[in-house]
C-alpha positions, 0 to 999 in steps of 0.5 A, spaced: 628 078 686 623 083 689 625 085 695 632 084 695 639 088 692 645 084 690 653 085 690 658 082 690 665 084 695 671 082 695 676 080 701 684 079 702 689 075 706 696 080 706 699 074 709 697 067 712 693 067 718 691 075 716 685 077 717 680 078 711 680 085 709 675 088 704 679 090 697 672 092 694 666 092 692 661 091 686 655 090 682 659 085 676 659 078 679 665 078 673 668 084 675 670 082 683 672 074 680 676 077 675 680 082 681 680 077 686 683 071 680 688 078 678 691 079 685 691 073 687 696 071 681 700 077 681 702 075 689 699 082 692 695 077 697 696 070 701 688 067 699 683 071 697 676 070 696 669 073 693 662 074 697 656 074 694 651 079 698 643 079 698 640 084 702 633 084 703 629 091 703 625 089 709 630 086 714 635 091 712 641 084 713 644 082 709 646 074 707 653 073 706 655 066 701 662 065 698 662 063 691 670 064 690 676 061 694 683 062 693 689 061 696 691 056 702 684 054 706 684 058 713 686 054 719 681 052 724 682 055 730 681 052 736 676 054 741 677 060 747 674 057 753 668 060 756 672 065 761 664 069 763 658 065 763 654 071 766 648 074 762 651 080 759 646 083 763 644 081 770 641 088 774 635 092 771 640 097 772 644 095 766 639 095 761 639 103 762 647 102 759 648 104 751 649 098 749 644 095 752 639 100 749 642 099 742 641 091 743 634 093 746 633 097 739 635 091 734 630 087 738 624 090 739 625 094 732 618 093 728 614 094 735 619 100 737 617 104 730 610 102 730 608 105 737 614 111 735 618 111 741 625 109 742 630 104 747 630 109 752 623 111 753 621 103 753 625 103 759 623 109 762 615 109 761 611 105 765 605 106 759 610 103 754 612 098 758 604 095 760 604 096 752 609 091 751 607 085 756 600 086 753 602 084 747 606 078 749 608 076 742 614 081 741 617 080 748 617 074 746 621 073 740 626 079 742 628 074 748 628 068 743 632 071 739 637 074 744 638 068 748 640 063 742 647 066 740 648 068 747 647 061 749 652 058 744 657 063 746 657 062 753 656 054 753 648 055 757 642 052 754 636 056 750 632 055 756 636 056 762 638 062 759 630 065 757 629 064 763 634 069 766 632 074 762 625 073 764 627 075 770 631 081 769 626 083 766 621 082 771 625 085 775 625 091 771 619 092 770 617 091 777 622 097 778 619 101 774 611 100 775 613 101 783 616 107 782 611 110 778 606 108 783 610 110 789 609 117 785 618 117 785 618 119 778 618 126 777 614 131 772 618 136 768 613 139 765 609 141 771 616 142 776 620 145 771 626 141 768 632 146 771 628 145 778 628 137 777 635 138 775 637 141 781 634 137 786 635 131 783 644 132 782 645 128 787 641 123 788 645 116 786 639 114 781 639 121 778 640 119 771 634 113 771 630 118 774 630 124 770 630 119 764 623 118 766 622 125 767 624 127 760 621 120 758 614 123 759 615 130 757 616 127 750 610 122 749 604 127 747 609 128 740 606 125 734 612 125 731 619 124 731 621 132 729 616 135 734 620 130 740 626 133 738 623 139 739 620 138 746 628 135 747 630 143 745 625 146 748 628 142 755 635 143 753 633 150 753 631 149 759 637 146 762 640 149 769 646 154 769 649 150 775 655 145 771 653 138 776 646 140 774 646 142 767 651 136 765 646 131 768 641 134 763 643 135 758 647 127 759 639 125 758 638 129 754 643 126 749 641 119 750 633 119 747 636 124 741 641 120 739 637 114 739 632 117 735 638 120 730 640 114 729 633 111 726 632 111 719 624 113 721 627 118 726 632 121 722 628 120 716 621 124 719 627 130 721 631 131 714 626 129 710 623 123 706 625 119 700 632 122 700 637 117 696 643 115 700 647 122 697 641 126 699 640 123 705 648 123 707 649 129 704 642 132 709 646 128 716 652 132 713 649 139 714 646 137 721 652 134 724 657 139 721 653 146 720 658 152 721 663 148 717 657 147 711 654 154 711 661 157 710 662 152 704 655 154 701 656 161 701 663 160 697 661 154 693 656 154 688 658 146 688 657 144 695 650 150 694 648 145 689 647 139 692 646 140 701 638 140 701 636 144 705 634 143 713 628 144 715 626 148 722 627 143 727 633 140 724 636 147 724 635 148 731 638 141 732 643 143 729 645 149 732 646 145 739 651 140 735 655 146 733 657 146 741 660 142 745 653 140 749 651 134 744 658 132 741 656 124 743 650 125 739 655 129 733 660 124 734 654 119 732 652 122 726 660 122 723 660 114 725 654 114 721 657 117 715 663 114 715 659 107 715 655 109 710 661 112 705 664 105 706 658 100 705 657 098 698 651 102 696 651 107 690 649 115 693 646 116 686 643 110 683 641 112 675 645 118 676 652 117 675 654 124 674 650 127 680 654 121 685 661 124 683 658 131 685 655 129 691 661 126 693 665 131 692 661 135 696 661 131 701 669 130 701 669 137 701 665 139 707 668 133 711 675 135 710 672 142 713 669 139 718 675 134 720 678 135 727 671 137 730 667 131 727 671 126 724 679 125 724 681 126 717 685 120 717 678 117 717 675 121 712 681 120 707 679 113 708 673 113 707 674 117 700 679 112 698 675 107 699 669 110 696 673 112 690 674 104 688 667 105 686 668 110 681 673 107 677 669 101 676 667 098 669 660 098 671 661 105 674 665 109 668 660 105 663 654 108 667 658 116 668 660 115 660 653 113 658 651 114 651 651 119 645 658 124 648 663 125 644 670 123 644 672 129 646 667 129 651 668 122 654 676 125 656 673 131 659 668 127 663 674 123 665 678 128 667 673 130 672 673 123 674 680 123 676 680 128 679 675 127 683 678 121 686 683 120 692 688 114 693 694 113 689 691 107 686 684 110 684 688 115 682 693 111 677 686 108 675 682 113 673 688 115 669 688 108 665 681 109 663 683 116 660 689 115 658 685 108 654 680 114 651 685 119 649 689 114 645 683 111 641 682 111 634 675 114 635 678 120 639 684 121 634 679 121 628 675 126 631 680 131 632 683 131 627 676 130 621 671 133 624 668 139 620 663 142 625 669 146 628 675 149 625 682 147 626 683 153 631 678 150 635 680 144 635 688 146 637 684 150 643 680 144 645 686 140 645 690 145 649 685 146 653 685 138 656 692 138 656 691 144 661 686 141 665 689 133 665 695 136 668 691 139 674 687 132 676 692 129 680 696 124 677 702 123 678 708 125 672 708 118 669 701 117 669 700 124 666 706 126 661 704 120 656 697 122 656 700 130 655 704 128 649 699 124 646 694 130 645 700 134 644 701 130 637 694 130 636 695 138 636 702 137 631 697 134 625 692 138 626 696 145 625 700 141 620 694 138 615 691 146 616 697 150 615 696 155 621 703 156 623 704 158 616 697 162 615 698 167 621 705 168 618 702 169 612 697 173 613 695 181 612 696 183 619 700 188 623 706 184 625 704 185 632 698 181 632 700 176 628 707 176 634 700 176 638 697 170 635 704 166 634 705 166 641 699 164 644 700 158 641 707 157 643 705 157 650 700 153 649 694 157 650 691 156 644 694 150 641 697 144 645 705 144 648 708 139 642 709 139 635 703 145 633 706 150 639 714 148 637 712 150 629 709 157 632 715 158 637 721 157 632 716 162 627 715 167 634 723 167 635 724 170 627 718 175 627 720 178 634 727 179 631 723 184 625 725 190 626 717 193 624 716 189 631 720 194 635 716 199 632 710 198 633 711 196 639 713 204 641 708 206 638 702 202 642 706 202 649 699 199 652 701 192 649 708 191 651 707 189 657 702 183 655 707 181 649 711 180 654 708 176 659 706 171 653 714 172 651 715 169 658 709 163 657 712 161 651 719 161 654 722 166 649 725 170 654 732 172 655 
């Protein structure tokens, strides 16, 4: 299917009448089936359902068809009557307002990408404006496509309805080539962006007109990087005075906040080609700079996968690290936050590099939170990014082939601590918990002739260690630490290590030494192994040679004693 990407999503009813919410979203048609059928079963939902969703890569929508029903059928609902029959639009004036640009954005978006400009400037360039009338066709279609939903909500025909937008329209542009004319629009550029500012602070029409000012300052550009540069250089520019600067820089706000929120403009300003995690991680950067910078200079993790922002997403930045552009900020967080709770995956192919990338974001959001986005919404987000990573598709993608057990476990451990929610969480854990116990892991430990039993018991201790660290809650974590612990009790048992170092031809201080670093379970993991080490540590403690050589090498008391502690051989 060229063109097009698949998946599949997940929805629930907590009770009847409920609304659907998202449970989670995948690429394995049998996966979302099999937890839609689970949930349902298991009483976690009143009815549940499964959507197949086709995006088509040049529309960017996507097309939505059940293909699972579960539970009792939704009630009709009876229609709300008709309370505003009125154009949402009904003034020029209301064409300039923010949801008004962004309807104008979807519309007109192909045309609006082709001549490189914005909402905000076609609504303020006399030039743009006899563009579009003279291509007749796309003005057209946008009026179309407006009027036939918008004559369903409102109980108007199709006709009765274009016909009104023709006349808003028309009257908007009159509006706007009038005032050109009459030579009311000002020129920034030869008047100076402060004076323009200040005089027209008091005008009742002020925001228009200036708009049209900053509109024709930025049309020479020929891209969308070197128009926000022209938007810094006015903000630069921007009066001292707080009605005249807050003017300013409120119009300002609105082209470079609709040029960020463009795939071309954003793509042209942080660079072409980035993969989601890329690119999110890229927006991240821009709209949360400070907070960035600071992680990058202490983590090596965040260093790694931050690309690295061109000069005029720099400059840009450093205006979004004040309070003057915090809409255009603000924007950018949504923007993140819808991104990390869509379906997409942020490193297709790479399932390692996505872990990474998220734990980067998760990081330098968190440290950002207040400023950019509540944390509430950013542990939301997380949580239902994590749902992802804990998938069978996904864990098979991260897992790959050619590990060994050994490191699948630690592979999984990472991944569990990398996720967030307690039931990602517990999981995460099933995954490592299923790996830990296979027969596959259990002959490796304790068969495998490229590493000595020493190693073996120190690579164990070691996951132990590091399975205690991932998050999990003690029921989860405990059975997995027993396990290796078991492992760690046949593999000493079969080398005969305990034994070994007791019988070895070394001081009795080195081989104390060697005892309790397993006992601890530095060397080998708390279980049977470190148990057998403790109860032969305990006796050699009580020889007196220990004692004396213990007096004559005073450097080493206090080591010995720290790992007497460890091992919980303290009296």
């Amino acid at each position: 299917m060229d063109g097009f990407s698949v998946h599949f999503e997940v929805f629930v009813r907590k009770t009847p009448g409920a609304p659907w919410t998202l449970e989670m979203a995948t690429e394995n048609r049998t996966a979302a089936m099999q937890a839609a059928e689970d949930m349902f079963k298991e009483g976690r939902c009143a009815a549940a359902k499964v959507t197949k969703e086709t995006l088509d890569e040049d529309t960017r929508e996507f097309q939505s068809v059940a293909i699972l029903k579960l539970g009792a059928p939704e009630a009709a609902r009876k229609p709300k009557p008709q309370v505003d029959v009125q154009p949402l639009c009904v003034t020029p004036q209301d064409l300039y307002t923010i949801h008004a640009r962004e309807r104008i954005g979807r519309l007109l978006e192909g045309w609006l990408e082709r001549n490189n400009a914005t909402p905000f400037e076609l609504l303020h360039r006399p030039d743009l404006v006899e563009k579009l009338e003279a291509s007749g066709i796309d003005l057209q279609h946008a009026i179309q496509k407006l009027a036939v939903p918008e004559a369903q909500a409102r109980g108007m025909t199709v006709h009765e309805l274009m016909r009104v937008f023709h006349q808003l329209v028309d009257r908007a542009v009159d509006r706007l080539m009038g005032d050109h004319r009459r030579g009311a629009l000002p020129d920034v550029d030869r008047e100076g962006f402060a004076a323009a500012a200040e005089r027209l602070a008091k005008e009742p029409e002020r925001v228009y007109l200036l708009g049209a000012g900053v509109a024709a300052s930025i049309a020479p550009a020929n891209n969308w990087s070197e128009k926000v540069l022209r938007l810094l250089d006015l903000a630069d520019a921007a009066p001292k005075g707080h009605a005249a600067r807050a003017l300013a820089l409120s119009v300002l706000e609105q082209p470079l906040a609709e040029i960020l929120e463009s795939k071309p403009g954003l793509g042209d300003l942080l660079g072409k080609g980035l993969d989601l995690g890329s690119g999110l991680a890229a927006v991240t950067r821009l709209a949360a700079y400070e907070s960035v910078e600071s992680l990058i200079r202490v983590e090596r993790s965040v260093a790694k996968v931050m690309p690295e922002l061109a000069p005029p997403a720099q400059r840009l930045a450093k205006w979004l690290s004040t309070e003057d552009f915090a809409d255009v900020r603000t924007a950018l967080g949504k923007r993140i936050l819808r991104e990390l709770n869509g379906p997409r995956r942020l490193k297709p192919g790479d399932a390692e590099a996505e872990i990474d990338v998220l734990r980067a974001l998760a990081m330098s959001l968190t440290a950002a939170s207040g400023k950019l986005l509540p944390l509430e919404d950013v542990q939301a987000a997380f949580s239902a990014r994590s749902r992802m990573l804990i998938t069978g598709d996904f864990v098979e993608a991260y897992l790959g082939q050619g590990k060994t057990s050994r490191e699948e476990v630690e592979a999984l451990i990472w991944l569990t601590e990398n996720v967030i929610g307690a039931a990602n969480k517990r999981q995460a854990g099933r995954w490592l918990k299923a790996v830990v116990q296979s027969l596959r892991f259990e002959k490796e430990m304790r068969q495998d002739g490229a590493d000595s039993p020493a190693v073996r018991l120190a690579q164990l201790a070691a996951l132990q260690r590091a399975v205690a660290r991932c998050g999990l809650v003690e029921e989860d974590f405990v059975p997995i630490q027993t396990r290796l612990g078991e492992l760690g009790g046949q593999v000493e048992a079969e080398a005969r290590l305990v034994a070994s170092i007791v019988k070895a031809n070394a001081s009795a201080v080195q081989r104390l030494t060697l005892l309790l670093k397993l006992a601890s379970g530095e060397t080998a993991p708390l279980g049977p192994a470190a148990g057998r080490a403790k109860v032969e540590a305990l006796k050699l403690a009580r020889h007196d040679d220990i004692r004396i050589e213990l007096s004559q090498t005073p450097d080493q008391v206090d080591s010995m004693r720290e790992l007497i502690q460890q091992a919980g051989l303290a009296a």
